[in-house]
MILO-998717 format. One record per atom (N, C-alpha, C): residue number from 0; residue in three letters; x, y, z. Coordinates in Angstrom, 1 decimal, decimal comma. Example, Ala and Ser with C-alpha at 12.3 -4.5 7.8 and 13.67 -1.06 7.14 Angstrom:
BEGIN
pt num=0&residuo=ala&east=13,2&north=-5,7&up=7,8
pt num=0&residuo=ala&east=12,3&north=-4,5&up=7,8
pt num=0&residuo=ala&east=13,2&north=-3,3&up=7,8
pt num=1&residuo=ser&east=12,8&north=-2,2&up=7,1
pt num=1&residuo=ser&east=13,7&north=-1,1&up=7,1
pt num=1&residuo=ser&east=12,9&north=0,0&up=7,9
This chain:
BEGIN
pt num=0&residuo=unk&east=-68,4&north=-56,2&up=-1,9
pt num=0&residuo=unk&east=-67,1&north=-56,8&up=-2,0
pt num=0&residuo=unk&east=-66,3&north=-56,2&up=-3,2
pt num=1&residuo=unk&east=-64,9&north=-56,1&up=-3,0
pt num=1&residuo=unk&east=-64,3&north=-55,5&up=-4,2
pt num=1&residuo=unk&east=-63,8&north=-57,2&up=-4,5
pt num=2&residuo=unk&east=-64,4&north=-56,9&up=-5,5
pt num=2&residuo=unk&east=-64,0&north=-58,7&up=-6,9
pt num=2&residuo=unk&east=-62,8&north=-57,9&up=-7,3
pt num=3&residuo=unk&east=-62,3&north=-59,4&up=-7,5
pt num=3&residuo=unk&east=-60,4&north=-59,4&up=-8,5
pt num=3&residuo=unk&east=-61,2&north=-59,7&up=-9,9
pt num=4&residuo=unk&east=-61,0&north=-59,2&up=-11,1
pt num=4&residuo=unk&east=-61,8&north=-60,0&up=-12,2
pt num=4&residuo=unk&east=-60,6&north=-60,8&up=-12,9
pt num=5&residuo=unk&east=-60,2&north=-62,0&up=-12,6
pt num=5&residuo=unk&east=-58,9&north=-62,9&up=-13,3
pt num=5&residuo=unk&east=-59,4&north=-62,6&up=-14,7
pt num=6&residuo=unk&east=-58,1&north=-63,2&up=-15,9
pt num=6&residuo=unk&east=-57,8&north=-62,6&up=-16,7
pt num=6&residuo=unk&east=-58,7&north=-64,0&up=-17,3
pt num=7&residuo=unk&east=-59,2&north=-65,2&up=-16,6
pt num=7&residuo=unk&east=-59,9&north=-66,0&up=-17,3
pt num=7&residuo=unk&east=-61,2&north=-65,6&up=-17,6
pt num=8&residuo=unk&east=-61,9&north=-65,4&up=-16,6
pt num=8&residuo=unk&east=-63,1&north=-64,1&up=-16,7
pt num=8&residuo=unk&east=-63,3&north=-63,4&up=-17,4
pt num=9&residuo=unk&east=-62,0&north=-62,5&up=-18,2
pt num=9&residuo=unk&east=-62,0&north=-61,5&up=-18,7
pt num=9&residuo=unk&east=-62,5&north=-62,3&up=-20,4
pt num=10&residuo=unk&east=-61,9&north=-63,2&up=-20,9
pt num=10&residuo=unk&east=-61,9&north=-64,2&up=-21,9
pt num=10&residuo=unk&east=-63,3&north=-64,6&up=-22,1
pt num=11&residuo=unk&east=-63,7&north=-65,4&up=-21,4
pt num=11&residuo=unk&east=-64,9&north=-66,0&up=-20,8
pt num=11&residuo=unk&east=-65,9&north=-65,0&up=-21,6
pt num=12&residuo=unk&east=-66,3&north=-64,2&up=-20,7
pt num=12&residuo=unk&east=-66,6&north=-63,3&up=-21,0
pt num=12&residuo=unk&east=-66,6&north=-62,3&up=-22,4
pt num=13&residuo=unk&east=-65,8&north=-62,2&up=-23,2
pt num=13&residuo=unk&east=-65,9&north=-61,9&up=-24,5
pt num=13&residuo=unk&east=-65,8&north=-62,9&up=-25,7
pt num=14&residuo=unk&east=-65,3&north=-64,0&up=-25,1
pt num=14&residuo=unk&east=-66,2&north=-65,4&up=-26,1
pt num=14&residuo=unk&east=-67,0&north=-65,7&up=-25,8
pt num=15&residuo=unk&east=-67,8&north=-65,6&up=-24,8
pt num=15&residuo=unk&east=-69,2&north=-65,9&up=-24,3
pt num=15&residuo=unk&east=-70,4&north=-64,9&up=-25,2
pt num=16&residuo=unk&east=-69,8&north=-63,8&up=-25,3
pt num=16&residuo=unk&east=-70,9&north=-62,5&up=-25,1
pt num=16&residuo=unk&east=-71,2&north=-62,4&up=-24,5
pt num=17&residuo=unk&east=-71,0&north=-61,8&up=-23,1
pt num=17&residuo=unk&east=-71,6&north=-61,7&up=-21,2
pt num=17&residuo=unk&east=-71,4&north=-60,7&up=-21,3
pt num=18&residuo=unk&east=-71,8&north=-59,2&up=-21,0
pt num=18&residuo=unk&east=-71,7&north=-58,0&up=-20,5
pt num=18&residuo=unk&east=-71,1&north=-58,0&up=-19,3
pt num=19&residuo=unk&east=-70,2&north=-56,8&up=-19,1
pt num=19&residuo=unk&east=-69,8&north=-56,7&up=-17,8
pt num=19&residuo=unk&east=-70,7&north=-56,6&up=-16,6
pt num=20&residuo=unk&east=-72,1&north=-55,9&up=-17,2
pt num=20&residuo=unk&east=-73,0&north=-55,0&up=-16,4
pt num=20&residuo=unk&east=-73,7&north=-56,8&up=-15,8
pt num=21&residuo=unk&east=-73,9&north=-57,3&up=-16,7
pt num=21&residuo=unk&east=-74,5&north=-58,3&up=-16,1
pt num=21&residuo=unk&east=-74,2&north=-59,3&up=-15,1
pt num=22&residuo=unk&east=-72,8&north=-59,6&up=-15,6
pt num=22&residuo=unk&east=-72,2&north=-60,2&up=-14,4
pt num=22&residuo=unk&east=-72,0&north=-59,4&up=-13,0
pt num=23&residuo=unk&east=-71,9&north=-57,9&up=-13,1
pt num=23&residuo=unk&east=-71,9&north=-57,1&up=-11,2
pt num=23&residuo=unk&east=-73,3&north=-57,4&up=-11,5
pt num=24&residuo=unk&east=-74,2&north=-57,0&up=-12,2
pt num=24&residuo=unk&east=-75,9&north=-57,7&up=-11,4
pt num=24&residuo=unk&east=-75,8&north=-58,9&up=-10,8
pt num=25&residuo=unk&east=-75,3&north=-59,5&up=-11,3
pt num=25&residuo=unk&east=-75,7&north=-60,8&up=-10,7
pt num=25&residuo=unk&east=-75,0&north=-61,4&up=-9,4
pt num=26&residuo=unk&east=-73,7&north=-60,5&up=-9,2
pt num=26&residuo=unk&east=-73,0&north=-60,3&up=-8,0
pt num=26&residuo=unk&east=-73,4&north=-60,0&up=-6,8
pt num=27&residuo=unk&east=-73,6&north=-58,4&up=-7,3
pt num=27&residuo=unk&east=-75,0&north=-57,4&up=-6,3
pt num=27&residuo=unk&east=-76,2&north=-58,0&up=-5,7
pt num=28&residuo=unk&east=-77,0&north=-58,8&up=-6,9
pt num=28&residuo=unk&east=-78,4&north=-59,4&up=-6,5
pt num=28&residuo=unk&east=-78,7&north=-60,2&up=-7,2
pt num=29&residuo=unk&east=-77,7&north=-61,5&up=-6,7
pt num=29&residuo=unk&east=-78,3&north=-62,9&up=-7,7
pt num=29&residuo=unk&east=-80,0&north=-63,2&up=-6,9
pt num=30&residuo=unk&east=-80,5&north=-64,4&up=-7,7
pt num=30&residuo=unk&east=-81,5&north=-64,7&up=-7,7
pt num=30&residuo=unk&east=-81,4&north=-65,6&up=-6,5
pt num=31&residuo=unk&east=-79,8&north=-66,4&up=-6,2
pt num=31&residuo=unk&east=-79,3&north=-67,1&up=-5,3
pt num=31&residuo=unk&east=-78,2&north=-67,3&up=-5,2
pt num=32&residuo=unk&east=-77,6&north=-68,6&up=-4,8
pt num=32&residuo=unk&east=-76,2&north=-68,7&up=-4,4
pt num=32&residuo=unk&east=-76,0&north=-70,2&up=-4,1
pt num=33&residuo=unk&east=-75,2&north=-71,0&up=-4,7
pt num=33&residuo=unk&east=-75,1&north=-72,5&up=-4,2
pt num=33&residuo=unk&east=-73,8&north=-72,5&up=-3,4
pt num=34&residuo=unk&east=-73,2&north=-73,1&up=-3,3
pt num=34&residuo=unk&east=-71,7&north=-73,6&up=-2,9
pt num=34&residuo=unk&east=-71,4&north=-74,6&up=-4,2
pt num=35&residuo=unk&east=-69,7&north=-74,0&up=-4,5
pt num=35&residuo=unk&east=-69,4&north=-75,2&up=-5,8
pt num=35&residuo=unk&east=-68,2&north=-76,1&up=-4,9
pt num=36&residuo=unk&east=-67,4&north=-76,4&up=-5,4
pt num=36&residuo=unk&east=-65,9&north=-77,5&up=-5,0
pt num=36&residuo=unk&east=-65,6&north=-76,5&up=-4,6
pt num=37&residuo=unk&east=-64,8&north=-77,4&up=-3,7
pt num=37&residuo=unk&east=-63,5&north=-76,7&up=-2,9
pt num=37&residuo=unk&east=-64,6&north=-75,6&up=-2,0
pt num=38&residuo=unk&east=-63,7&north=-74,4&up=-2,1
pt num=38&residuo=unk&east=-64,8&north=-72,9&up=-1,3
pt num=38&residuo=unk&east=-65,2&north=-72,2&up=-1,9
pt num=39&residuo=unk&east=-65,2&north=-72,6&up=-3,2
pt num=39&residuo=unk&east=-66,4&north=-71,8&up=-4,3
pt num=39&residuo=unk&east=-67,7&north=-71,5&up=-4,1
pt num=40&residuo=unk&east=-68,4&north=-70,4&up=-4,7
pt num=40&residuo=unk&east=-69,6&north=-70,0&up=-4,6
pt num=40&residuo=unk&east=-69,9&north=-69,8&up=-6,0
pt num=41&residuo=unk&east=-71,0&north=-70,2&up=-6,1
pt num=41&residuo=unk&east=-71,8&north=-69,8&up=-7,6
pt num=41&residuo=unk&east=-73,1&north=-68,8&up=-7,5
pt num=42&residuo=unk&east=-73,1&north=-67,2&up=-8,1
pt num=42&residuo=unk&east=-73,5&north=-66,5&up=-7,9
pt num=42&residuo=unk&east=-74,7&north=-66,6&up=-9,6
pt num=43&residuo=unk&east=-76,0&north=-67,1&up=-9,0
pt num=43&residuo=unk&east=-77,0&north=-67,4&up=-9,8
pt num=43&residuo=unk&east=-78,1&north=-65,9&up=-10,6
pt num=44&residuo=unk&east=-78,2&north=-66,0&up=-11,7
pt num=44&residuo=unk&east=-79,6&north=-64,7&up=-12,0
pt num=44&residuo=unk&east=-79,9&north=-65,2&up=-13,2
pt num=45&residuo=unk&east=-81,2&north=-65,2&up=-13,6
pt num=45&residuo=unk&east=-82,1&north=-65,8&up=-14,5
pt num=45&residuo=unk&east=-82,3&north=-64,7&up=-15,3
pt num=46&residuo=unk&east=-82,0&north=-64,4&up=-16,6
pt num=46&residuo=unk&east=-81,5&north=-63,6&up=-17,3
pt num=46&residuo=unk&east=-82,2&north=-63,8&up=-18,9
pt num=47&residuo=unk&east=-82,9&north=-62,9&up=-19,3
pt num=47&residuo=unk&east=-83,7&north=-63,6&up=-20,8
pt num=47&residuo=unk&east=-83,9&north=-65,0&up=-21,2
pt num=48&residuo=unk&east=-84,7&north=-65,4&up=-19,8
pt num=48&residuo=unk&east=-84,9&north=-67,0&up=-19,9
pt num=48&residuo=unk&east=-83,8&north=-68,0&up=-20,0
pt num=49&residuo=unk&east=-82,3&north=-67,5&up=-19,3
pt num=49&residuo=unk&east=-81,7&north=-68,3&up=-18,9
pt num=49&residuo=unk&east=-80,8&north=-68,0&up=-18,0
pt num=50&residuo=unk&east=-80,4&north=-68,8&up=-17,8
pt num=50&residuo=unk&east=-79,6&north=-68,3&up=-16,7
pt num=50&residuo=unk&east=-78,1&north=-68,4&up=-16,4
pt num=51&residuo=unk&east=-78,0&north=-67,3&up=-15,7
pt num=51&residuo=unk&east=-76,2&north=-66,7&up=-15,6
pt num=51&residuo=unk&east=-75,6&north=-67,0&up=-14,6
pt num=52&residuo=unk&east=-74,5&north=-67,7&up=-14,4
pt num=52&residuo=unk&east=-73,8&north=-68,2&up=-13,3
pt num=52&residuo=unk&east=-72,4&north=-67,8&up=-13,1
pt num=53&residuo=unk&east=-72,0&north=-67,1&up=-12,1
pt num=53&residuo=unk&east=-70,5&north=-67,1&up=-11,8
pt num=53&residuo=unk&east=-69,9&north=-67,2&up=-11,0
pt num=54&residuo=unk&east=-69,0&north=-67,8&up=-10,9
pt num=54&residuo=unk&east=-68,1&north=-68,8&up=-10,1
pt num=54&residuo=unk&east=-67,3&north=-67,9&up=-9,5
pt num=55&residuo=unk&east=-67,1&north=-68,2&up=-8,1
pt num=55&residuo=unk&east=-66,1&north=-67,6&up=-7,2
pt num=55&residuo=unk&east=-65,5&north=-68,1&up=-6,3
pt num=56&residuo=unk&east=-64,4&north=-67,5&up=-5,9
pt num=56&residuo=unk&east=-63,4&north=-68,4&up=-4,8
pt num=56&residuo=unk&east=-62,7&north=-67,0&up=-4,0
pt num=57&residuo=unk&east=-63,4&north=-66,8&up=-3,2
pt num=57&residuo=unk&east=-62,8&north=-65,3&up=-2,1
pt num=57&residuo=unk&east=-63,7&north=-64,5&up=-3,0
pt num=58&residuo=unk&east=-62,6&north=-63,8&up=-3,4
pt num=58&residuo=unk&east=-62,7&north=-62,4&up=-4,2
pt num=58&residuo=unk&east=-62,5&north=-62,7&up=-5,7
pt num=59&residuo=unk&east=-61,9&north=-63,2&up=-5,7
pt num=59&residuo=unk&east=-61,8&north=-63,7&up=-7,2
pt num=59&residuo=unk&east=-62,9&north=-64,4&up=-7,8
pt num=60&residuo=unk&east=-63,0&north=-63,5&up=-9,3
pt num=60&residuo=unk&east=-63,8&north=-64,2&up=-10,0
pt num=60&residuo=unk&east=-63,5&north=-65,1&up=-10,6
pt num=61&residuo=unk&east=-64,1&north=-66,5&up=-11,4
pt num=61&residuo=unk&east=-63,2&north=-67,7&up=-11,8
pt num=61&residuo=unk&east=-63,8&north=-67,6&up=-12,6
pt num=62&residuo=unk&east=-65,2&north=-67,7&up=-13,6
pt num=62&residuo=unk&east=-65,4&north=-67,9&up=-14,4
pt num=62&residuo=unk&east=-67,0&north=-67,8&up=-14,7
pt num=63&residuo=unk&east=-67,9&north=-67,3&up=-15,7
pt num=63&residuo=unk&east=-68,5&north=-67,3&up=-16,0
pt num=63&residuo=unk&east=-69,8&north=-67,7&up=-17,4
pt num=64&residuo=unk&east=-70,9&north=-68,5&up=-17,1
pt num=64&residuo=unk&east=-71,5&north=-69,1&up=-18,6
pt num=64&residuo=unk&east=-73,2&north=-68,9&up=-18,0
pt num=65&residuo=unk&east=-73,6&north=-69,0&up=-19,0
pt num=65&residuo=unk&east=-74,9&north=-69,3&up=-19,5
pt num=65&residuo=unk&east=-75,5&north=-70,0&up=-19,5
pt num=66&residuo=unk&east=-76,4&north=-70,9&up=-19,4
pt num=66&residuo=unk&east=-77,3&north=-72,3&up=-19,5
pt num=66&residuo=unk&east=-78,5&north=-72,0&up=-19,4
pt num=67&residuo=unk&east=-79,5&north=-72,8&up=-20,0
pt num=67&residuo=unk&east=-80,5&north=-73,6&up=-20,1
pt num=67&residuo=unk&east=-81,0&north=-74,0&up=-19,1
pt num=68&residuo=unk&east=-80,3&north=-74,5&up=-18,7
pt num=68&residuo=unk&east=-80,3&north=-75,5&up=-17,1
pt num=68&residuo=unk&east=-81,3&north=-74,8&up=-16,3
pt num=69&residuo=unk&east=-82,0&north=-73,9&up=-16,0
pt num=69&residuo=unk&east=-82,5&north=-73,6&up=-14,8
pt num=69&residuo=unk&east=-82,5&north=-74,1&up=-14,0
pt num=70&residuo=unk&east=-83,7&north=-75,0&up=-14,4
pt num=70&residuo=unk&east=-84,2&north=-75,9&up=-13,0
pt num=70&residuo=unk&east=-82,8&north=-76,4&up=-12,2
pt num=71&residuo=unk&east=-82,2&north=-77,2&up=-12,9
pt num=71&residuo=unk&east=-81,2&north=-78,4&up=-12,8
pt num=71&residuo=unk&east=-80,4&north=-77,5&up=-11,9
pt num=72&residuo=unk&east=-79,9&north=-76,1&up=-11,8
pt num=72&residuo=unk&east=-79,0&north=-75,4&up=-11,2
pt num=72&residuo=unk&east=-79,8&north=-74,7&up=-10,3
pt num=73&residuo=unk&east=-81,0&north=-74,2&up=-9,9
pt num=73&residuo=unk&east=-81,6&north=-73,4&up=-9,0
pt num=73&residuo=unk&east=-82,2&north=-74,3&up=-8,3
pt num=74&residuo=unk&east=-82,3&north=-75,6&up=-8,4
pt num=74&residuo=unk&east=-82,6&north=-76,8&up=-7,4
pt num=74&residuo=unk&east=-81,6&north=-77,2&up=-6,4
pt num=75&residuo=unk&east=-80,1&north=-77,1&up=-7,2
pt num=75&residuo=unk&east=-79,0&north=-77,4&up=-6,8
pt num=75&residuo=unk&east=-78,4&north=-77,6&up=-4,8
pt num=76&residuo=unk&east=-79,4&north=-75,9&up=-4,6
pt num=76&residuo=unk&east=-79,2&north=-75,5&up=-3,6
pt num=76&residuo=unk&east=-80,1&north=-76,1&up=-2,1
pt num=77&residuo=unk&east=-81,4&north=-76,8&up=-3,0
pt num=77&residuo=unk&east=-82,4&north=-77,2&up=-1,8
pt num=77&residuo=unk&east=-82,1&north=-78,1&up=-1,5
């Protein structure tokens, strides 16, 4: 899919410290995929013992973070 990267993303992302490279990994070949609100998708990958999550609606990207959370978020889905 060609991603829109909104300009919040873009933010996100450099107050975060997220690499670009990381977030198309996790695009390409998350570990999984939940459904968020509304027709969002959350695109999951477990990433130096934590895990990376980013949020989508179409094509657009919405937003990206980090957590701890594993379990709590990769259960989400079952």
């Amino acid at each position: 899919m060609d991603w829109h990267w909104t300009q919040h993303i873009l933010i996100q992302m450099e107050e975060r410290e997220i690499p670009k490279d990381l977030v198309e990994m996790t695009l390409e070949s998350p570990d999984n995929m939940v459904k968020g609100k509304k027709s969002r998708m959350i695109y999951q990958k477990i990433v130096s013992g934590k895990l990376l999550r980013v949020v989508t609606e179409g094509d657009l990207l919405i937003t990206v973070y980090m957590t701890e959370k594993i379990r709590k978020y990769m259960e989400e889905g079952d």
